[in-house]
SEGU-972795 format. One record per residue (C-alpha): residue in three letters; x, y, z. Coordinates in steps of 0.25 Angstrom, whole numbers, padded with zeros to 4 digits, always signed. Layout:
N
ALAXYZ;...
***
This chain:
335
UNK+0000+0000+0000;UNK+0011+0011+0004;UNK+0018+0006-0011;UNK+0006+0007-0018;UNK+0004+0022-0010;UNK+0019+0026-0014;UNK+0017+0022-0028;UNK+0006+0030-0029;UNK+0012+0044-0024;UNK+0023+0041-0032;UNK+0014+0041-0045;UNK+0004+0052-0039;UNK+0019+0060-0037;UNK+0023+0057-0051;UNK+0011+0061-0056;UNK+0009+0074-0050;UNK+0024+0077-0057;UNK+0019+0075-0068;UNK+0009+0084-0068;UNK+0017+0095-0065;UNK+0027+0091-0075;UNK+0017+0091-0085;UNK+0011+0104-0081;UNK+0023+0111-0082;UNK+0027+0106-0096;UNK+0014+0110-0100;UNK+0018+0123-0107;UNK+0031+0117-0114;UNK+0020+0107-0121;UNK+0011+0116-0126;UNK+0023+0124-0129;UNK+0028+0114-0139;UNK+0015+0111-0143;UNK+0015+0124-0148;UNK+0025+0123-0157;UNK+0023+0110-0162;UNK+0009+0114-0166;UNK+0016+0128-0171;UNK+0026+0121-0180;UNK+0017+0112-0185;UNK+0007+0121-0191;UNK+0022+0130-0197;UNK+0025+0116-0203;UNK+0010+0114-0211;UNK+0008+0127-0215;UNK+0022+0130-0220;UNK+0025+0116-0228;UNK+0012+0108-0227;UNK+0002+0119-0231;UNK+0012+0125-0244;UNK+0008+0112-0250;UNK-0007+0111-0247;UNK-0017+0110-0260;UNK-0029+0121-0260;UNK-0022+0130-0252;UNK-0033+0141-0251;UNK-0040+0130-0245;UNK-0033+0120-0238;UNK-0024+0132-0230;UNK-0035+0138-0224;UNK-0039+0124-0217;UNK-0024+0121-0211;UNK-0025+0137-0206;UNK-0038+0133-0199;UNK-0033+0120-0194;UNK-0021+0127-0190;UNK-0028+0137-0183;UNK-0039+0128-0174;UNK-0026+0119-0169;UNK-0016+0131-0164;UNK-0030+0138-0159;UNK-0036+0127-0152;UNK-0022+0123-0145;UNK-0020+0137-0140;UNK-0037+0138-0134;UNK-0032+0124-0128;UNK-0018+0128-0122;UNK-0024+0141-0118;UNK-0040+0139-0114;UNK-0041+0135-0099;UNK-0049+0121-0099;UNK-0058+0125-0087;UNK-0057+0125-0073;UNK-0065+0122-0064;UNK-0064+0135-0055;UNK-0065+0143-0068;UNK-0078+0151-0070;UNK-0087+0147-0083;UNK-0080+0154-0094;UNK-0088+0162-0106;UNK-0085+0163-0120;UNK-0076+0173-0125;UNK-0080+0184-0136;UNK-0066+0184-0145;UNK-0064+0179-0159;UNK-0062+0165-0154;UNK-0073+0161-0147;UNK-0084+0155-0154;UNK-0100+0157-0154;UNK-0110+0149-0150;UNK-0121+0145-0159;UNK-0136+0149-0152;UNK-0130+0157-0142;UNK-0142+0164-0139;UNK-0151+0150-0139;UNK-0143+0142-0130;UNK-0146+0141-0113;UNK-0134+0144-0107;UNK-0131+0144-0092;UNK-0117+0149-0092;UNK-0108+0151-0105;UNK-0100+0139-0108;UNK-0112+0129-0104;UNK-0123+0125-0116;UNK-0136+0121-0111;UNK-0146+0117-0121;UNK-0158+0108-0119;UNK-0151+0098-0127;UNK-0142+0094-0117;UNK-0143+0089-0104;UNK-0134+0099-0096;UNK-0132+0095-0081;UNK-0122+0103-0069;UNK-0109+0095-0066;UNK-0106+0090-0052;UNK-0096+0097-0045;UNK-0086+0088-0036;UNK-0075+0093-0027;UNK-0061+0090-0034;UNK-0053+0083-0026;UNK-0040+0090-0031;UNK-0042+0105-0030;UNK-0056+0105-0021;UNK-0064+0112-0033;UNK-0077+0109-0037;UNK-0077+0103-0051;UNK-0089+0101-0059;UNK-0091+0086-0068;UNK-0081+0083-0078;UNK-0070+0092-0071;UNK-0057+0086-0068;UNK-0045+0091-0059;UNK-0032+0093-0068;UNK-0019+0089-0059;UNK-0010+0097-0068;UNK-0019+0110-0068;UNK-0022+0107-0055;UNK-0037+0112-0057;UNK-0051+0108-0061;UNK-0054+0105-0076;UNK-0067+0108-0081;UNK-0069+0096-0092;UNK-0055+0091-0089;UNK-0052+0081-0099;UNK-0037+0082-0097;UNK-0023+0089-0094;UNK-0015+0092-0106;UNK+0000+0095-0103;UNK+0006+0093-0115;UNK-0002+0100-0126;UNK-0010+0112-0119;UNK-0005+0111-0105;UNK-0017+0110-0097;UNK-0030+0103-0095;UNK-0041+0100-0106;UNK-0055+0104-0099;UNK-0068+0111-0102;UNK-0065+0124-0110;UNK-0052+0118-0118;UNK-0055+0104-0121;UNK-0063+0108-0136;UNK-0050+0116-0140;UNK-0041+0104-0135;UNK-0049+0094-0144;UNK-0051+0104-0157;UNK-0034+0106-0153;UNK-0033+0090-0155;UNK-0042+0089-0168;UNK-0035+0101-0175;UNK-0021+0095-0170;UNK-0024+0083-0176;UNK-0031+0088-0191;UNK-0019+0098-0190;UNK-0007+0087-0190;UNK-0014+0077-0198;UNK-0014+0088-0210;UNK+0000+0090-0206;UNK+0002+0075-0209;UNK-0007+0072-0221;UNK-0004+0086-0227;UNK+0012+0087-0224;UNK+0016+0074-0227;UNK+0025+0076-0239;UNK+0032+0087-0233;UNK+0035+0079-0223;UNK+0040+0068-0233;UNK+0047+0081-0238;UNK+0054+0084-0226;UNK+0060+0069-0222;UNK+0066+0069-0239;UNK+0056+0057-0242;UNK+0052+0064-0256;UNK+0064+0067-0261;UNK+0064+0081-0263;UNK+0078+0089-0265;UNK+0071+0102-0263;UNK+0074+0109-0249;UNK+0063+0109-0238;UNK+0055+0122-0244;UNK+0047+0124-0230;UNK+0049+0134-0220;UNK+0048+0124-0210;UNK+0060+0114-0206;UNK+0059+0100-0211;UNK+0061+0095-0196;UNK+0051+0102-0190;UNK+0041+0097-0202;UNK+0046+0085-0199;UNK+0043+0085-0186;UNK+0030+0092-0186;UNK+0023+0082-0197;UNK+0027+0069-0187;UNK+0021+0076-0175;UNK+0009+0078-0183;UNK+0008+0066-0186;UNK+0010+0061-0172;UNK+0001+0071-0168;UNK-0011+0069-0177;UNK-0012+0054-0172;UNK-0009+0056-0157;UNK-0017+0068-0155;UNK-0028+0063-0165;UNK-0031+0051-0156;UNK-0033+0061-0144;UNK-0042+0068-0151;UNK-0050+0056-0155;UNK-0049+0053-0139;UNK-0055+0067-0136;UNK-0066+0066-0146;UNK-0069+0054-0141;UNK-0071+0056-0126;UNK-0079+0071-0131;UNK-0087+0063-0138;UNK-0090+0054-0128;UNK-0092+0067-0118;UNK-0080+0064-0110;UNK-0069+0070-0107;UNK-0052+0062-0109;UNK-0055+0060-0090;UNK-0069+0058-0093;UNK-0067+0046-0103;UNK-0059+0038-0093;UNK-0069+0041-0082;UNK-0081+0035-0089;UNK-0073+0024-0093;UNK-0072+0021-0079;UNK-0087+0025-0074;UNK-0089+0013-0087;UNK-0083+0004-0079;UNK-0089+0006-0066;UNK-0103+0009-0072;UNK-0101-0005-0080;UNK-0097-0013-0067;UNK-0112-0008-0062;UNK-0117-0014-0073;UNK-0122+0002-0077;UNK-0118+0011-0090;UNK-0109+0023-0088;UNK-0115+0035-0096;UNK-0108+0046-0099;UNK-0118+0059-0094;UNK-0110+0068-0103;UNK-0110+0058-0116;UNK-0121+0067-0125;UNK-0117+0060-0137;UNK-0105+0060-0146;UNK-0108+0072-0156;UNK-0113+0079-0143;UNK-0102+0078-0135;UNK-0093+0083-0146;UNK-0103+0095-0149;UNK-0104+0099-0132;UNK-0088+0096-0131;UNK-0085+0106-0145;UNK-0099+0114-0139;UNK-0106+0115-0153;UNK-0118+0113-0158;UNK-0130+0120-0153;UNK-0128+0129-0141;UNK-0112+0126-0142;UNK-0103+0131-0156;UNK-0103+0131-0170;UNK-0095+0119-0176;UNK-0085+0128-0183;UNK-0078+0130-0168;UNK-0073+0116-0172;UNK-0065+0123-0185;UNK-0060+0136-0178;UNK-0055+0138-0164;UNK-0064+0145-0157;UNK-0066+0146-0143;UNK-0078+0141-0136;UNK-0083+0137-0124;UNK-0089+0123-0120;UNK-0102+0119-0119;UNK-0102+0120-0104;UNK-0095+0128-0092;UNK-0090+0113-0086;UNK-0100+0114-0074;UNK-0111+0107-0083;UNK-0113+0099-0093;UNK-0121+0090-0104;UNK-0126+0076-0102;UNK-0134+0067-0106;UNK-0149+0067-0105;UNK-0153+0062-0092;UNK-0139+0061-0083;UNK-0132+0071-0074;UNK-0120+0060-0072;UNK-0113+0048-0077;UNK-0123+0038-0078;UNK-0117+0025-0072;UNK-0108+0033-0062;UNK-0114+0035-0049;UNK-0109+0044-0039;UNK-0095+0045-0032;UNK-0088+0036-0043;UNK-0084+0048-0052;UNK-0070+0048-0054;UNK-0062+0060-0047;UNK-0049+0066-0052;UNK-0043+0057-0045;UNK-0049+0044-0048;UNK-0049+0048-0064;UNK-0044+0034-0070;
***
């Protein structure tokens, strides 16, 4: 018993050090992600885009590209995910932020939250965090790294934007993703003879007539490619768990209410599972009562369909069917 204790401080030490590790190399991450993500774009648009047919066509659509992935990485790295502690935010009135459609016919109760008669919109529970003593409604998490309640946490992100991924951040984290991956698989599927080019694979005796370095071409095409598939099946994981109305925590939480809803020989039901295409329309907020579909194709700011306090579920629950009270999972449980 006191090896197994010692064994367990020593991992809980380790871990702790970790964090902090990771928090302070946060900045040097999105650092160099900067100027990958910087040299990259140089590298498509001095040599790849040059050799593009329809050009008056073609160019505008890798500007725009261009455009939503460095725009949605800095609303990302730069939009606080929400706190719990932080007051309901508004929507801003600069170029950037969007309009809602109807918004003169939608109910509203605060801005941020949608309440139509379509849905079925219910208040979250609070619970006492065990970590910091704050009330935190449903779907909040406590980040160890930030050290704070997140509104919709889904996770902590050290090494691409350097903080956590919650309520009011997570629509430009995934559109960041989609973009990041659209962007390197043109890269790849567009560049690829340059690229034969750079190594001397085609036999050209004419010198490299590009402003950018061979290496750094060279370098930039195989970690798009890298990119495209490694980031492209994290995306395909998000979209999934949005799809499902579930958060990256959430989705392992449920698997594990499954399991003790199926040893009861009971059904767990998701309260927050509307429906795929519905999930995906509260998540991006559009549709009736949310914003117009082009928000998907330019990077504007908009907020989400609720403050974080409440939220839609299914018709006729207020929780979890098959989860009964007490055998919610806590920060520190979180499997």
């Amino acid at each position: 018993m006191f090896c197994s204790k010692t064994v367990f401080r020593c991992f809980k030490t380790l871990e702790r050090l970790g964090d902090r590790v990771t928090g302070a190399a946060g900045p040097f991450f999105v650092g160099l992600a900067v100027i990958l993500i910087s040299a990259g774009t140089v590298c498509f648009f001095d040599v790849v885009m040059p050799s593009l047919a329809y050009l008056w066509l073609s160019g505008p659509i890798c500007a725009l590209i261009a455009f939503n992935l460095l725009m949605h990485y800095y609303l990302v790295v730069t939009t606080n995910p929400g706190f719990v502690d932080d007051s309901p935010r508004v929507a801003g009135r600069g170029f950037l932020w969007a309009t809602p459609r109807n918004v003169q016919k939608e109910r509203s109760l605060t801005e941020g939250v949608r309440w139509s008669n379509e849905l079925n919109i219910t208040k979250a529970e609070s619970t006492k965090c065990r970590k910091c003593g704050q009330q935190k409604p449903e779907r909040s998490h406590h980040c160890r790294i930030c050290n704070r309640c997140v509104l919709k946490y889904d996770h902590h992100c050290p090494v691409r934007i350097n903080q956590c991924v919650g309520l009011h951040n997570e629509r430009h984290f995934v559109l960041f993703m989609a973009y990041l991956c659209i962007s390197t698989f043109c890269f790849c599927i567009l560049g690829y003879p340059q690229f034969f080019d750079a190594l001397g694979l085609t036999f050209k005796r004419d010198p490299w007539p590009h402003h950018v370095p061979v290496l750094l071409y060279i370098i930039e095409f195989i970690l798009s490619g890298v990119l495209c598939f490694a980031v492209g099946i994290m995306l395909m994981f998000h979209l999934w768990t949005i799809s499902h109305g579930e958060t990256s925590v959430e989705s392992q939480d449920n698997e594990f209410y499954g399991r003790i809803a199926k040893s009861r020989g009971e059904a767990f039901v998701n309260s927050y599972d509307l429906g795929k295409l519905r999930n995906l329309q509260l998540f991006f907020n559009l549709g009736r009562g949310g914003y117009p579909f082009y928000t998907l194709f330019f990077p504007f700011r908009i907020l989400p369909y609720t403050d974080g306090r409440s939220w839609a579920r299914r018709e006729g629950l207020t929780r979890h069917r098959g989860v009964r009270m007490g055998e919610e999972l806590t920060d520190e449980e979180d499997p």
